[in-house]
C-alpha positions as CSV (number, residue, x, y, z in Angstrom):
1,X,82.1,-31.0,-46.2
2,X,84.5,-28.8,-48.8
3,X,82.3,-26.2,-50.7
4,X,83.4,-28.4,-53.5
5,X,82.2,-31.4,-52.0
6,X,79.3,-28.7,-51.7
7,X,78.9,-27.8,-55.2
8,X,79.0,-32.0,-56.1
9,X,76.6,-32.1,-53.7
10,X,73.9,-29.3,-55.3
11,X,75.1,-30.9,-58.5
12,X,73.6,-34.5,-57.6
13,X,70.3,-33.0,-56.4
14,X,69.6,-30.6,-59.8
15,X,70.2,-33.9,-61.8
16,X,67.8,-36.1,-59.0
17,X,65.3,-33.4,-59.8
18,X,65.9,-33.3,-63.5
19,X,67.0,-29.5,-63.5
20,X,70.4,-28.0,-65.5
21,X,70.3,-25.0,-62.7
22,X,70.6,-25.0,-59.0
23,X,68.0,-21.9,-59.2
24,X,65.9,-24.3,-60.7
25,X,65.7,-26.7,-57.3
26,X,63.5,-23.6,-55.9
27,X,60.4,-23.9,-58.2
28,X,60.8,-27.8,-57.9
29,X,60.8,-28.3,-54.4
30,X,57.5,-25.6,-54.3
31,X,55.8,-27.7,-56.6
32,X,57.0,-31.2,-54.3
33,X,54.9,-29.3,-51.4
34,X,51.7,-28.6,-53.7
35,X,51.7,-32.4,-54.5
36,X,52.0,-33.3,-51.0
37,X,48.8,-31.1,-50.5
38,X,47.4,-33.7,-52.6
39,X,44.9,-36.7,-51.8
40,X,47.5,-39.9,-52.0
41,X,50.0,-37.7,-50.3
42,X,47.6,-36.4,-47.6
43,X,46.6,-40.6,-47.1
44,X,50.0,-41.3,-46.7
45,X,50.7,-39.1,-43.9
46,X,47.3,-40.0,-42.4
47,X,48.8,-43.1,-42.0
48,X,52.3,-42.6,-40.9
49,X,50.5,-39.9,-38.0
50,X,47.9,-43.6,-37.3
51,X,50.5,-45.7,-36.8
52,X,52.7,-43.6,-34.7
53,X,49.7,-43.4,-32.4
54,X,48.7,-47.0,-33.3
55,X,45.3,-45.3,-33.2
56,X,42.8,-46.8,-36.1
57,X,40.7,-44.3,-37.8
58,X,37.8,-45.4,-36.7
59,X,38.3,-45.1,-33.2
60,X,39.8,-41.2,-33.6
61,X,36.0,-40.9,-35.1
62,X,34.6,-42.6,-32.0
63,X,36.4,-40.7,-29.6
64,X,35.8,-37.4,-31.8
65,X,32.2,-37.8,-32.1
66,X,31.8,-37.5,-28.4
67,X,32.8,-34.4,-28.0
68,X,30.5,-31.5,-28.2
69,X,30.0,-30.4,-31.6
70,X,30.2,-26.9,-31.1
71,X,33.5,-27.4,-29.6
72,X,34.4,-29.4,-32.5
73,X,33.0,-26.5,-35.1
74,X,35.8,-23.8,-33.0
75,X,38.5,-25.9,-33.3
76,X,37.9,-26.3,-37.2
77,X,38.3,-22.6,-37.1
78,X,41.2,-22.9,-35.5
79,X,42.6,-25.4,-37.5
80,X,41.9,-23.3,-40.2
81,X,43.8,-20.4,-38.9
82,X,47.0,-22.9,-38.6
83,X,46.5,-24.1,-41.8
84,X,46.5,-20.5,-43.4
85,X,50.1,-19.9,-40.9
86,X,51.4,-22.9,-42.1
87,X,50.4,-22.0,-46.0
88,X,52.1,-18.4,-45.5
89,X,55.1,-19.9,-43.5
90,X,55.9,-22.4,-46.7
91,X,55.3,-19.7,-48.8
92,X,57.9,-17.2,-47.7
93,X,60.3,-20.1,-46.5
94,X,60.4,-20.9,-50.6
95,X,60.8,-17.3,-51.4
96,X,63.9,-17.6,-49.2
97,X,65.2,-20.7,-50.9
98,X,64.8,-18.8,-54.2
99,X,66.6,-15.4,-52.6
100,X,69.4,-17.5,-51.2
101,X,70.0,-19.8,-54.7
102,X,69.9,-16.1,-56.2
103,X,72.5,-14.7,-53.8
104,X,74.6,-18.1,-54.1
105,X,75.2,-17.7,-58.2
106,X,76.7,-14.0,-57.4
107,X,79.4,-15.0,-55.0
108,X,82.6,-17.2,-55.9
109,X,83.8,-20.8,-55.0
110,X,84.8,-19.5,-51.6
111,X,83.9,-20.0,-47.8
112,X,80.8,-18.0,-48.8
113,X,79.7,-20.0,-51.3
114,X,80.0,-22.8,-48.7
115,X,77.5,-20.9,-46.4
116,X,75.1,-20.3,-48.9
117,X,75.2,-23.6,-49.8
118,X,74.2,-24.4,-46.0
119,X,71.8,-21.9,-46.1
120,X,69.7,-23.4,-48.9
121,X,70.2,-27.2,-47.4
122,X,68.7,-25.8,-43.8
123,X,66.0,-23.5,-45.9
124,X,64.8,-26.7,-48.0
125,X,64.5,-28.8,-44.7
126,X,62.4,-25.5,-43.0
127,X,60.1,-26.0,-46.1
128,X,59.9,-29.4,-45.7
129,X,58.7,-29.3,-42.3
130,X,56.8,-26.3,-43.1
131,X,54.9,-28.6,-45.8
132,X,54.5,-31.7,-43.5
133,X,52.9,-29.4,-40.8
134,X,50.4,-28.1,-43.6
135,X,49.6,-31.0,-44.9
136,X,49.2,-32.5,-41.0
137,X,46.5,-29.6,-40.3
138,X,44.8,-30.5,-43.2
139,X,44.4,-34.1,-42.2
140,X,43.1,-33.1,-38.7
141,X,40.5,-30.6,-40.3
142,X,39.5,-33.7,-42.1
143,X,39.6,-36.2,-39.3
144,X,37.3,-33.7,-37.5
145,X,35.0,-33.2,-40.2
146,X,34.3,-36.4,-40.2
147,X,33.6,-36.5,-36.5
148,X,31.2,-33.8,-36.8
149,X,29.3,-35.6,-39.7
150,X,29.4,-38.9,-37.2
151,X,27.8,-36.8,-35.1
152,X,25.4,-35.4,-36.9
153,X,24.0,-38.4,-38.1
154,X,23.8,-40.1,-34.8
155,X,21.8,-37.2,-33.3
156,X,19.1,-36.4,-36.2
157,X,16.7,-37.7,-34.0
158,X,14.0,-40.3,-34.4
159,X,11.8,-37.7,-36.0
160,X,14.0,-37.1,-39.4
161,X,14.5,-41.5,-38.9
162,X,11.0,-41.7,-39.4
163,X,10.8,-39.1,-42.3
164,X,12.9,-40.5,-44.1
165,X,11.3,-43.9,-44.2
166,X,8.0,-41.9,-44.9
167,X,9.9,-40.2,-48.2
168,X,11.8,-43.1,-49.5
169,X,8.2,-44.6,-49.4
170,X,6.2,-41.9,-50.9
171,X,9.0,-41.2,-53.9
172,X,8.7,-45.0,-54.5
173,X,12.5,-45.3,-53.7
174,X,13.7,-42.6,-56.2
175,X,14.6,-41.0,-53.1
176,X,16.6,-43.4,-50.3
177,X,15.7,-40.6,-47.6
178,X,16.4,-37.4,-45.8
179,X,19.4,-35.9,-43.9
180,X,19.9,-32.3,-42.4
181,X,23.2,-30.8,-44.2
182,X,24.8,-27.2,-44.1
183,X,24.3,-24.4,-46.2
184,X,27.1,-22.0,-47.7
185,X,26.0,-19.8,-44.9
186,X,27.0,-22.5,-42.1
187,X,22.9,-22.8,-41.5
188,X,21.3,-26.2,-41.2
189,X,18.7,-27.3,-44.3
190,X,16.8,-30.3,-45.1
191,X,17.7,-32.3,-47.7
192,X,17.2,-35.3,-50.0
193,X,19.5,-38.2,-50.8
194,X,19.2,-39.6,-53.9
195,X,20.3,-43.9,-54.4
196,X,23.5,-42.8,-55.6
197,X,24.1,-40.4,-52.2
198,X,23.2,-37.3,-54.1
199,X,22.1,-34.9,-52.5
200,X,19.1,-32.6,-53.4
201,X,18.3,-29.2,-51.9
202,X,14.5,-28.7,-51.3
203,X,14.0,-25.7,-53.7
204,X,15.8,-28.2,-56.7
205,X,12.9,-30.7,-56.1
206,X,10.1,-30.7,-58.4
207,X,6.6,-29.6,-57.1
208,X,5.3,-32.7,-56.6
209,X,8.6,-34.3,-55.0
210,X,8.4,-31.1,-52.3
211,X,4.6,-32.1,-51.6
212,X,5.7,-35.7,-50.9
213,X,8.3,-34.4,-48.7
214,X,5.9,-32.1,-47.1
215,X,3.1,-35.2,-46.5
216,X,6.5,-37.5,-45.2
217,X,7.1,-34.9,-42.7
218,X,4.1,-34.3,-41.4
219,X,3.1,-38.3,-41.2
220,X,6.3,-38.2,-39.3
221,X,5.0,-35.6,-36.7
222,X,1.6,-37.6,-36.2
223,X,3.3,-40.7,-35.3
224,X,5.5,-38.7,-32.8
225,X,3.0,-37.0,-31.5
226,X,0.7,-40.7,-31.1
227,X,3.9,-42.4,-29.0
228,X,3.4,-39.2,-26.6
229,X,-0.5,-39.3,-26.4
230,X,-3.8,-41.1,-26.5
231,X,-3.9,-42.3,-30.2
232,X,-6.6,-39.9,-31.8
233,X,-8.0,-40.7,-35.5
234,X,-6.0,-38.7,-38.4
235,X,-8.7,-36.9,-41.1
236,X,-6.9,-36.8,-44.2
237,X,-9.4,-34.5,-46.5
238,X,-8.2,-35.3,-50.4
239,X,-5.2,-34.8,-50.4
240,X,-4.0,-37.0,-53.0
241,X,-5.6,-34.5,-55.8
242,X,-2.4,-33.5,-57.4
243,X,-0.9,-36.7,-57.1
244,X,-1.1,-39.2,-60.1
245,X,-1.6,-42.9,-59.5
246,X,1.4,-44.4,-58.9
247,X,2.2,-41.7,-56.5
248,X,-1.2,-42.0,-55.2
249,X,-0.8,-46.2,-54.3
250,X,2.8,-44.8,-52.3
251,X,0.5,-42.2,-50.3
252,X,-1.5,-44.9,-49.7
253,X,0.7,-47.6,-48.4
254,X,2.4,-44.5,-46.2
255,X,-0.9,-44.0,-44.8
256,X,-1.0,-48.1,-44.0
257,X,2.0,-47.4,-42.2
258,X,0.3,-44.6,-40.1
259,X,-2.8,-46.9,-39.6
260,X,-0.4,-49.3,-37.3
261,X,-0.1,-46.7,-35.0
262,X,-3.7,-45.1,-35.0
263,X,-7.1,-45.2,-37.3
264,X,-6.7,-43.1,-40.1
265,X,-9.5,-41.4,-41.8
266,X,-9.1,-40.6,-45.8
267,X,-12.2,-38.7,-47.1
268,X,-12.5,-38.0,-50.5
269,X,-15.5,-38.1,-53.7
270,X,-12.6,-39.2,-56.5
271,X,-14.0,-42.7,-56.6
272,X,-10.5,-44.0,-58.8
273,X,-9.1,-43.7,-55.3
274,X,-10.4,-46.3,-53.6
275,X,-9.3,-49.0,-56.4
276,X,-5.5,-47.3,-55.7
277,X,-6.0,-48.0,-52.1
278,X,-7.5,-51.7,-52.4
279,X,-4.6,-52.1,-54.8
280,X,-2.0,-50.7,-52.2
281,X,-2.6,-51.3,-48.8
282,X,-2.6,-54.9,-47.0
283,X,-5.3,-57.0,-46.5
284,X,-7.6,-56.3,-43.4
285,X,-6.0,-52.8,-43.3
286,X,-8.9,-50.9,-45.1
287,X,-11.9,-50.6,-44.6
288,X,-14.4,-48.5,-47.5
289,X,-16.9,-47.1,-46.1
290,X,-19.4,-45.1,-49.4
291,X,-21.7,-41.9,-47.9
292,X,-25.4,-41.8,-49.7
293,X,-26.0,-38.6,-51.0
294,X,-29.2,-36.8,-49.4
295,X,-31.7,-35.5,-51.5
296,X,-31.2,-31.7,-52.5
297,X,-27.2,-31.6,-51.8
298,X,-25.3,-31.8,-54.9
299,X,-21.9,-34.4,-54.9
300,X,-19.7,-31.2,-54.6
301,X,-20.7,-30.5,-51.2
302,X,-19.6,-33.7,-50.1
303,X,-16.7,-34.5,-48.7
């Protein structure tokens, strides 16, 4: 190719990028490698990488979620390391495309200008690959992200399973359930999940939401505990005095749940009560059983 030919060449791709400079094509080709940092790009190379495999998604996640999540935790780390390599090596690579377009417009038509003009060609195709090996890191980051979550999910153990039913049950659905996410800090916290997926730290739940959690939990533990034992009765001494009715009929039908594992014991002298629990549990699932008060103790002494 004649550096004229050259020159044509530079000429076609300033007008394909809608420049009037060739020191223009520097700042446009930077900003091609942001967008292919985004989304739609990032899918699209997710793709081409699937199909060169002919690997589905879903079965990268399978085979990732077998291996040992801490493993998977130091590769992230390492992945991130590549990615920051690969961020710094695009970086100076169009710093070099911008030097060599600079050097280019201070030399004439002559065999120099011709070996700029390869320069810049081979630079833009460095950045390219530069940009495709970014955005590659990125999508395995993702992939095992994804993995890990899998993971995590599959391994919360029957305990949190049960929980959750227990929550969804005692929030009267506001709440679909529980999972176990990560804190800025990288440290594991209990949280709740809205219908819409939301998810709601503890300390952003209102009072009475964190008591329901609290009471879900620890119905969840006495059930566990039942599958591993003799089943012992469960006291439950008022505990439904903070709660208002309709949260009261929920605690009630979560205790019905309990009472298919073991006999469970409510005491309490708030008489409203036990026209909430006729109301909420099924039929041949309560029994009421009303204490006489002995002469010279006072109803406040009773439990």
């Amino acid at each position: 190719m004649t550096p004229r030919s050259r020159l044509v060449r530079l000429a076609d791709l300033c007008q394909a990028a809608g420049v009037a400079e060739i020191s223009e094509l520097a700042p446009v080709e930077e900003c091609a490698g942001r967008k292919r940092e985004r989304s739609l790009e990032l899918s699209q190379i997710e793709k081409q990488l699937i199909e060169q495999d002919s690997v589905s998604l879903d079965r990268i996640l399978v085979e990732a979620a077998g291996v040992d999540r801490d493993k998977l935790a130091v590769r992230i780390g390492a992945l991130d390391r590549e990615i920051e390599d690969a961020e710094a090596a695009r970086i100076t690579l169009a710093q070099q495309v911008r030097d060599a377009d600079l050097a280019m417009q201070e030399i004439d038509g002559s065999a120099k200008a011709a070996e700029a003009a390869q320069t810049v060609q081979e630079l833009l195709a460095r950045l390219r690959q530069a940009t495709e090996d970014y955005a590659r890191l990125k999508i395995s980051s993702f992939v095992i992200g994804r993995a890990i979550e899998a993971y995590r999910e599959k391994n919360q153990g029957p305990l949190l399973t049960r929980a959750t039913d227990y929550f969804a049950t005692l929030t009267l659905g506001s709440f679909r359930g529980l999972e176990v996410d990560f804190s800025e800090d990288d440290r594991q916290v209990l949280v709740g999940v809205r219908n819409n997926h939301k998810l709601v730290a503890v300390d952003a739940m209102s009072e009475g939401t964190r008591d329901q959690l609290y009471l879900a939990l620890r119905l969840a533990a006495i059930e566990r505990h039942l599958q591993a034992g003799p089943p012992l009765p469960v006291i439950v001494d008022d505990i439904l005095v903070q709660f208002d009715d309709e949260r009261a009929r929920a605690a009630f039908k979560a205790l019905g749940m309990l009472a298919a594992h073991t006999q469970v014991l409510v005491l309490t002298h708030h008489g409203h009560l036990v026209r909430l629990a006729e109301e909420s549990t099924a039929k041949g699932v309560l029994a009421v059983h009303r204490l006489e008060i002995l002469p010279g103790v006072s109803a406040g002494n009773v439990a």
